[in-house]
C-alpha positions as CSV (number, residue, x, y, z in Angstrom):
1,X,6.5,-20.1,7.2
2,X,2.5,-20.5,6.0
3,X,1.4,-17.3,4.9
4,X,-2.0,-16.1,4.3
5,X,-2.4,-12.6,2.6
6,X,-5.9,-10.7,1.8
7,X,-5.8,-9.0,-1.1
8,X,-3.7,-11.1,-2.9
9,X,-4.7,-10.0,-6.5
10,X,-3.8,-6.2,-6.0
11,X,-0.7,-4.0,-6.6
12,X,1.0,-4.9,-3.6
13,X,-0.7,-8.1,-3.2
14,X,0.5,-10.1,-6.5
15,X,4.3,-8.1,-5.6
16,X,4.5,-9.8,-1.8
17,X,2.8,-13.4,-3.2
18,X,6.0,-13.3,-5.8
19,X,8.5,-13.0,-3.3
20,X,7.4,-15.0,-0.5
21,X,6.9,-17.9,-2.8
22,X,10.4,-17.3,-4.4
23,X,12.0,-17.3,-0.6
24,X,10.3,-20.5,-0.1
25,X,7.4,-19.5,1.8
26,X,3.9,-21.4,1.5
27,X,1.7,-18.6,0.2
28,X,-2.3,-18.8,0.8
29,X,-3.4,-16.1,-1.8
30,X,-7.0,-15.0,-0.4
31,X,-9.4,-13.4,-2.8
32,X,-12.6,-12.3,-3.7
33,X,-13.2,-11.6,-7.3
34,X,-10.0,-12.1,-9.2
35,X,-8.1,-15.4,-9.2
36,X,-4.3,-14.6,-8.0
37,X,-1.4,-15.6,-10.1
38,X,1.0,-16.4,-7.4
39,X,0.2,-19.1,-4.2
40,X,-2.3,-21.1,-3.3
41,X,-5.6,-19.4,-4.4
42,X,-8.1,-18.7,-1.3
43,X,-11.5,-17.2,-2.2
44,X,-12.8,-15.4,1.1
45,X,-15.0,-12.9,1.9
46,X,-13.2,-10.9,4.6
47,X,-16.1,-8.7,5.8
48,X,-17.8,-12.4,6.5
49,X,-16.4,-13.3,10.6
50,X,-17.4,-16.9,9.2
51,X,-15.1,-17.0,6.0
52,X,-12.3,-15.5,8.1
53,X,-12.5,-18.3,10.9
54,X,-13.4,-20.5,8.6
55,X,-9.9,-19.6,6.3
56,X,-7.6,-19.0,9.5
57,X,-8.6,-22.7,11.0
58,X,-7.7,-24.5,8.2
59,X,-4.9,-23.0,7.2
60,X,-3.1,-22.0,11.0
61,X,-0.7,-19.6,9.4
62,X,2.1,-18.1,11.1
63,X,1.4,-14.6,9.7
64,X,-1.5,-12.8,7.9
65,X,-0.6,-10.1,5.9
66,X,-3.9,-7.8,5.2
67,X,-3.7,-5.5,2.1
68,X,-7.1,-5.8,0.8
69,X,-8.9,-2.3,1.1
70,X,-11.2,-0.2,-0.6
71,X,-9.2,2.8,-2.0
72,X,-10.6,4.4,-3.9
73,X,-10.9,8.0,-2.3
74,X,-13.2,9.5,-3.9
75,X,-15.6,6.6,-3.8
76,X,-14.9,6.1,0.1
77,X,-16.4,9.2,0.6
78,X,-19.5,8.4,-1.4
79,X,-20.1,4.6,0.0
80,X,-19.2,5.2,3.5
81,X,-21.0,2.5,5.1
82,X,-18.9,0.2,2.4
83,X,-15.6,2.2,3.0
84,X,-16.2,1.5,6.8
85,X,-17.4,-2.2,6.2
86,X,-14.5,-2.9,4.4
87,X,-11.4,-1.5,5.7
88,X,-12.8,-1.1,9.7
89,X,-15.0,-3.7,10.4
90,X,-13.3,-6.5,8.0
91,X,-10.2,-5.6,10.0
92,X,-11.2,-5.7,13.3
93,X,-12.9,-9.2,12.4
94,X,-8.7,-10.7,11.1
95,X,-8.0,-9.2,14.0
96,X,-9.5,-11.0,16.5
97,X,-9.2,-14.3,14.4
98,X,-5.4,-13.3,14.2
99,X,-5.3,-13.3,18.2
100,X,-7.6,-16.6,18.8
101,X,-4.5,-18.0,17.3
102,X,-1.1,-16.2,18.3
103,X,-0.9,-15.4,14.5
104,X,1.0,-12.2,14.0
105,X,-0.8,-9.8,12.1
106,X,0.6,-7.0,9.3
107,X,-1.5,-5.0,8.3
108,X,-0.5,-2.6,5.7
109,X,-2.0,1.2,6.0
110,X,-1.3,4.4,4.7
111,X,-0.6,8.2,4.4
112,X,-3.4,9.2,3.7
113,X,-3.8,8.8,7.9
114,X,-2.3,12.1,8.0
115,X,-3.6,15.8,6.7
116,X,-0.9,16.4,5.0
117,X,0.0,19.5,6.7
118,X,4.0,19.1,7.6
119,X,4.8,16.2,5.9
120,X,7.5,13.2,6.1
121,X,5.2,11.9,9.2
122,X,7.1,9.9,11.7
123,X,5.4,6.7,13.5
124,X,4.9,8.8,16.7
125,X,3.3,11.9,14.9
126,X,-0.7,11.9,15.4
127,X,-2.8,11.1,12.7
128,X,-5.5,13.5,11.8
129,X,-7.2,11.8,8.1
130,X,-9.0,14.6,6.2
131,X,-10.9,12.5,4.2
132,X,-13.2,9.3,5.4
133,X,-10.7,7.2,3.3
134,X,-8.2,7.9,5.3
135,X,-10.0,8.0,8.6
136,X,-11.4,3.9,8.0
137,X,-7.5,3.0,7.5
138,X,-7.3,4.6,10.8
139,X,-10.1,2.9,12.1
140,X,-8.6,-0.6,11.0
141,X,-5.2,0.6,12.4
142,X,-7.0,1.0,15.4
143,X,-8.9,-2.0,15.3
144,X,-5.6,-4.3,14.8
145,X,-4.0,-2.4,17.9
146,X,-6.9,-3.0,20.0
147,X,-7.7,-6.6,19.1
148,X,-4.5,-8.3,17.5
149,X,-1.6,-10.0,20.1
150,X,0.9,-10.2,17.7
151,X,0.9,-7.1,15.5
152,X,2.4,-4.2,13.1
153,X,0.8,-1.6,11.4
154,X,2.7,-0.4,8.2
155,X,1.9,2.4,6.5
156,X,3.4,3.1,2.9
157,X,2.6,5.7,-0.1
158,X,1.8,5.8,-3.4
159,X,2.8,2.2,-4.2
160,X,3.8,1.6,-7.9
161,X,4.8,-1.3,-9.7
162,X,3.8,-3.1,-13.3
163,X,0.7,-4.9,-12.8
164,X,-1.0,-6.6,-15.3
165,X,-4.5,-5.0,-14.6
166,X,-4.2,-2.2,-12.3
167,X,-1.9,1.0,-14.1
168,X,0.3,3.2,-11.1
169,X,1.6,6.5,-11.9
170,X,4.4,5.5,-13.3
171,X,2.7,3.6,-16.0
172,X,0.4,5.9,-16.8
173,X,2.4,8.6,-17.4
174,X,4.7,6.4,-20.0
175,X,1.8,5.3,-21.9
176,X,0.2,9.1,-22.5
177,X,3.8,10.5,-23.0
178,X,4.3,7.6,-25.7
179,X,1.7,8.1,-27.2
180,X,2.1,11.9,-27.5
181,X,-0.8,13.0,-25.6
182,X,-0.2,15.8,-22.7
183,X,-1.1,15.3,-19.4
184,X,-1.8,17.9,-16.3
185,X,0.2,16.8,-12.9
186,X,0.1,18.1,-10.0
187,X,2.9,19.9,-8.6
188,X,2.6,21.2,-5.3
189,X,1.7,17.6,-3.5
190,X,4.3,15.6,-2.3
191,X,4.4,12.1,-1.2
192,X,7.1,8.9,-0.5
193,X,6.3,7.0,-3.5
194,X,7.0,3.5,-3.1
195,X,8.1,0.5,-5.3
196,X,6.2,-2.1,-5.0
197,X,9.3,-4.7,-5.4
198,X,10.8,-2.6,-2.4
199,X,7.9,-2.8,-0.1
200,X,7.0,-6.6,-0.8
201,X,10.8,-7.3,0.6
202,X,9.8,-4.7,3.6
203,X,6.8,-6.6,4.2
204,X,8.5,-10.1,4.1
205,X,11.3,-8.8,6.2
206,X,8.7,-7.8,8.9
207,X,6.6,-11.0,9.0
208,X,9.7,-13.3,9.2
209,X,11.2,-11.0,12.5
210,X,7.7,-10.6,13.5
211,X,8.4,-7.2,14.2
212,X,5.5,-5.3,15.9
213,X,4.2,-1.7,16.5
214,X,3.8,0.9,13.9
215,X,6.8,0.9,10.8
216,X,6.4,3.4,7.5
217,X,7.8,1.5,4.6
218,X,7.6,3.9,2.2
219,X,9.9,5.0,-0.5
220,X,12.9,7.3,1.2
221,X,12.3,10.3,-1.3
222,X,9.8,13.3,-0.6
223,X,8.9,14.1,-3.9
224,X,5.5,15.8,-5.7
225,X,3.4,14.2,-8.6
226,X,5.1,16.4,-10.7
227,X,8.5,15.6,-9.9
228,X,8.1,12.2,-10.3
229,X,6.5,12.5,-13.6
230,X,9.4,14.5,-14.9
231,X,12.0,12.1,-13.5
232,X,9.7,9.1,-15.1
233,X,10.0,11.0,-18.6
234,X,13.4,11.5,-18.3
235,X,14.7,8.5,-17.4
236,X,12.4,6.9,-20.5
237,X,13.5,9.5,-22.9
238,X,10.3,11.0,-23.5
239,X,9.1,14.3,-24.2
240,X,8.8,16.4,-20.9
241,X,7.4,19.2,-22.7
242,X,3.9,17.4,-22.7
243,X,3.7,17.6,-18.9
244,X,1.5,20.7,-18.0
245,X,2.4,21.7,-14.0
246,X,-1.0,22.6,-12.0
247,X,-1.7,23.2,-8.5
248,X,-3.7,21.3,-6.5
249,X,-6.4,23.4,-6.4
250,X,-7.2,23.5,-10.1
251,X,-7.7,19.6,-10.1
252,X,-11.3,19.7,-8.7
253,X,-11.1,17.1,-6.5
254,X,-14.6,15.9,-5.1
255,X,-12.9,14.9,-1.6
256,X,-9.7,16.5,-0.1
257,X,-6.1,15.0,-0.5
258,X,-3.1,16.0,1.9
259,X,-0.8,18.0,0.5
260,X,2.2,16.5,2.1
261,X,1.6,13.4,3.3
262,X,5.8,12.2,2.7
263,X,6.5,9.2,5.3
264,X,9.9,9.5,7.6
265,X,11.7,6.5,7.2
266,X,13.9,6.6,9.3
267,X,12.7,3.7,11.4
268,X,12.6,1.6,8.8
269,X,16.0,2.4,7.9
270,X,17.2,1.5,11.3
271,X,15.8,-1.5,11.7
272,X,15.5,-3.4,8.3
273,X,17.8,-5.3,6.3
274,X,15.6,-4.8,3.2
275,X,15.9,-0.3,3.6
276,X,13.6,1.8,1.5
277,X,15.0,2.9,-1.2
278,X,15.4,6.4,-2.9
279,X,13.3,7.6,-5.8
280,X,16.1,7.0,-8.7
281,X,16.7,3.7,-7.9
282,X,13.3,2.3,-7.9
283,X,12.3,4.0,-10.9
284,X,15.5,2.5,-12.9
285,X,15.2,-0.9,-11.4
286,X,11.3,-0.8,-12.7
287,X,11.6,0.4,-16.0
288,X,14.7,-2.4,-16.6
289,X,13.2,-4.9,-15.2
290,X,9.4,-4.0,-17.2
291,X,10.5,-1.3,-19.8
């Protein structure tokens, strides 16, 4: 199967190029700034309608996988034109290219698309964002419903994984807690935090059954930040008494997070070979495979 995923470079990105390739797949890495390690490197501008076309005809893959976003919450909020151009518009653009051609269409989403006010969301709860990072994500989720043929929206949280560039919770709270510095973590926000390993597989798993609506791949654990970090420390022998629990509302945020913005699963579960997995097992399986 010919693969073209935007967003290649990322967290997620450089996971799902890694396994696709290794399962025999022909991987077209898109990017924009940095080079990817894994596949057949693609520089494309995906907010341009003529780079996308221009990408999608000569390469006629059978599935586009879209993870390129911006983010960056805080900044979303800031830039909202940018936050819009990027993860709206540039959507709805693959989109429509995705259709022209029967290509089926993943396009990977998030929590965040929720305010956090119950928690472990299920695929037919409404989403309600309560920050404008969350609400372009729902904008592009919207714009790959209305526009795409072929299509599945999968929505995941807290990703983490060892990158070579880009440091996920995990890693950052082994490299203060090694270095015996304290850290404050949050304790009263939970979330499905998800292995990156895990959710590549999920991902792969979805464009080879071309399996379409709305799926959460997340993690299956509802845990907080502070949970996590404790269970991190643990499991890496380090000194727990460094973590300092604090609520939410002492962070000082400049834009809003959900407080519980846990995924259900149980979909997923159901339906996929390659099932979320818990907490625990992620964790371990990261820090042997990296520690």
């Amino acid at each position: 199967m010919k693969i073209l995923i935007k967003g290649a470079s990322g967290l997620i990105g450089r996971e799902f190029c890694y396994v696709a390739e290794k399962e025999g797949h022909k991987v077209y890495s898109a990017y924009h700034k940095v080079k990817p390690e894994f596949g057949e490197a693609i520089e494309l501008d995906i907010t341009s309608r003529e780079s996308v076309r221009r990408a999608v005809l000569a390469i006629r893959p059978d599935c586009i996988v879209h993870l390129a976003a911006l983010t960056d919450v805080d900044r979303c909020e800031i830039e909202k034109d940018e936050a819009k151009r990027i993860n709206a518009y540039a959507t709805e653009l693959i989109a429509k290219e995705a259709k022209a051609l029967s290509t089926f269409l993943i396009y990977v989403s998030t929590d965040y698309v929720f305010d956090g006010k119950k928690g472990l969301y299920g695929e037919e709860d409404n989403p309600e964002p309560i920050n404008y990072y969350g609400m372009t994500k729902l904008m592009g989720e919207h714009g790959v419903r209305d526009f795409a043929a072929e299509w599945c929206v999968a929505r995941t949280s807290t990703p983490f994984g060892w990158h070579p560039s880009r440091i996920s919770f995990p890693k950052f709270i082994i490299e203060r807690l090694s270095k015996g510095q304290g850290i404050q973590v949050v304790e009263d926000q939970y979330t499905s935090p998800t292995s990156t390993s895990n959710l590549a597989r999920m991902l792969l798993e979805i464009a080879e059954r071309r399996i379409n609506g709305y799926v959460h791949v997340s993690g299956a654990t509802r845990i907080s930040r502070l949970e996590l970090a404790l269970l991190v420390a643990e499991r890496m022998s380090l000194r727990k008494e460094l973590i300092t629990a604090v609520p939410m509302d002492s962070i000082g945020w400049r834009v809003k997070r959900p407080r519980d913005s846990s995924l259900s699963v149980k979909k997923a579960t159901s339906l996929l070979k390659n099932k979320p997995k818990e907490i625990l097992e992620s964790v371990d399986e990261l820090l042997h495979t990296n520690g």
